[in-house]
C-alpha positions as CSV (number, residue, x, y, z in Angstrom):
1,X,5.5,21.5,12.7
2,X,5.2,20.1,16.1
3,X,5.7,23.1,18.7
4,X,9.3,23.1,20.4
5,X,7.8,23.6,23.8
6,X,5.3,20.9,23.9
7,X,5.9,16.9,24.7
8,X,7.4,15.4,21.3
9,X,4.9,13.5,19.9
10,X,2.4,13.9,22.7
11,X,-0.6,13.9,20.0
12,X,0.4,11.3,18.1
13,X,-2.3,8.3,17.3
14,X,-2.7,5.2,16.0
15,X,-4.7,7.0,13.0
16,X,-2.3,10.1,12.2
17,X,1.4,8.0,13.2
18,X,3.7,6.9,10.7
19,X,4.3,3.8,9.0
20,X,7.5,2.4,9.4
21,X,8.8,2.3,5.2
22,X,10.4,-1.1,5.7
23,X,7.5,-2.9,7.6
24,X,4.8,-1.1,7.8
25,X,4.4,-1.1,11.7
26,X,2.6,1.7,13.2
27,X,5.3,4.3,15.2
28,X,3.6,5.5,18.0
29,X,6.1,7.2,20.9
30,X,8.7,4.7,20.2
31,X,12.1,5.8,20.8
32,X,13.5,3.5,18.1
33,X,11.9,5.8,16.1
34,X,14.3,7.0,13.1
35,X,14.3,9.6,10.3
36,X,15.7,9.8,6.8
37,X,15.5,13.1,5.0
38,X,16.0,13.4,1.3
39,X,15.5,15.6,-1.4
40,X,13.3,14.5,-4.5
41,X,12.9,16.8,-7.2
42,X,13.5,19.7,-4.7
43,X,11.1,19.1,-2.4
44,X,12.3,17.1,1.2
45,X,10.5,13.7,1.7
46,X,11.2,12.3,5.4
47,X,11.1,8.2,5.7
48,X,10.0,6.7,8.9
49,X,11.1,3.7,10.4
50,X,10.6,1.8,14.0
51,X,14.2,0.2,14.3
52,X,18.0,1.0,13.2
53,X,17.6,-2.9,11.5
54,X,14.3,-1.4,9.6
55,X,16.2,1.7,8.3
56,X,19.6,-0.4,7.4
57,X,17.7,-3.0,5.7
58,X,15.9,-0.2,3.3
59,X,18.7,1.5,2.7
60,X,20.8,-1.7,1.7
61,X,18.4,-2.1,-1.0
């Protein structure tokens, strides 16, 4: 859990970012930066993606 009084994302590198699920960029400090949460088989999974186009395109598949 990132601590709530710190610089979102300030630690964030190209080895420990997330890959965007639709292309597979690198998100590093990006402000495009969006988050899908979902439940699979009771556990939450959170999908990453660099763009609103990335996230609408994966979930019009």
């Amino acid at each position: 859990m990132v601590d709530p009084t710190s610089d979102i994302g300030e630690d964030v590198t190209e080895d420990n970012a997330p890959e965007c699920e639709q292309c597979s960029d690198k998100i590093i400090q990006s402000t495009s930066h969006r988050v899908v949460t979902a439940i699979d088989e009771g556990k939450a999974v959170h999908y990453h993606f660099c763009s609103d186009a990335c996230r609408d395109e994966w979930q019009a598949a």
